[in-house]
N, C-alpha and C positions, 0 to 999 in steps of 0.2 A: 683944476682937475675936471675932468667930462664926469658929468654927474646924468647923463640923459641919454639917447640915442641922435637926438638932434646936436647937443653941445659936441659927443665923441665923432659925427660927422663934421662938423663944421673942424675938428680939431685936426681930420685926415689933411688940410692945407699947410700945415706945419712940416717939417723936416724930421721929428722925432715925439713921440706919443708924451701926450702931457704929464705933469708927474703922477706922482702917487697912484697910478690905475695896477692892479694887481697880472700876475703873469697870464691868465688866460685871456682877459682887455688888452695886453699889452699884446698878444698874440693875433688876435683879433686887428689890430687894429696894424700889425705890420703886414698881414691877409690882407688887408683895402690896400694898401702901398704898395700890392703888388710882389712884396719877398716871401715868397712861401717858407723859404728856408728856414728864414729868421725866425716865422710865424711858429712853424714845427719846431723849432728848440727850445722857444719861449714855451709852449704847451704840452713839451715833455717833460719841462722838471716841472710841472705842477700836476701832484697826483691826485687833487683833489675831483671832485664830479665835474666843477668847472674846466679845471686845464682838459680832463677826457673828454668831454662835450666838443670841445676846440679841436682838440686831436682829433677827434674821431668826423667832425664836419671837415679839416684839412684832407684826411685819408680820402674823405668821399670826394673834395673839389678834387685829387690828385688822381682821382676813377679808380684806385682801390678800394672795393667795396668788401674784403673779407677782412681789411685792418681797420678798415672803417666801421664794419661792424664790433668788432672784436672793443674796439673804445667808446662806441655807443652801449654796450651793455655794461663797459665797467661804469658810465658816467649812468645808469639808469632810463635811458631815452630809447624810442626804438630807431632804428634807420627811416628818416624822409622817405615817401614815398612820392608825396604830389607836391612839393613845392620844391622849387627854384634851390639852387646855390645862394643867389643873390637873397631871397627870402629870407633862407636859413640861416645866411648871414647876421640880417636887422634880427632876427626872432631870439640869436643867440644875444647880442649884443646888447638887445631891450632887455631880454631877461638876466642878464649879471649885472647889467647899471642900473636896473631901476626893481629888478624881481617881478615885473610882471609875466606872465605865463606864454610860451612860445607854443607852435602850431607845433601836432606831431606829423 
């Protein structure tokens, strides 16, 4: 299991997300691979702050920014204003594998 930012990157060479990562990692990490779809389904049945977080950075990479808000306030975070997609990516991903604290 990707326990870090660097392990769950080195993990995107794989064909299928390693075990045991929970549904907003596993969402996150079908977002690197490229399937939005898949990433938003995994990040909707999780209703916890994590799966919103995910939802709500999906909403924003897909350029709606009123459902992307709407899931940043349920997840507690406010809408990015000065970084990256890509950023906001690592920033989500460090912070549910390891709990360090992401950029607002």
């Amino acid at each position: 299991m990707a326990t870090n930012l660097a392990d769950f990157t080195r993990s995107l060479r794989a064909a299928a997300p390693p075990d045991g990562l929970d549904l907003a990692i596993q969402a996150l990490w079908w977002d690197a691979k490229g399937d939005w779809d898949k990433a938003h389904g995994l990040a909707d049945k999780d209703h916890a702050m994590r799966g919103s977080w995910v939802h709500a950075y999906l909403h924003r990479k897909e350029g709606d920014r009123g459902n992307a808000g709407y899931w940043y306030r349920r997840a507690g975070k406010p809408m990015p204003a000065k970084i990256s997609l890509e950023e906001e990516w690592k920033a989500i991903a460090r912070t549910l594998l390891d709990g360090t604290e992401a950029p607002s």
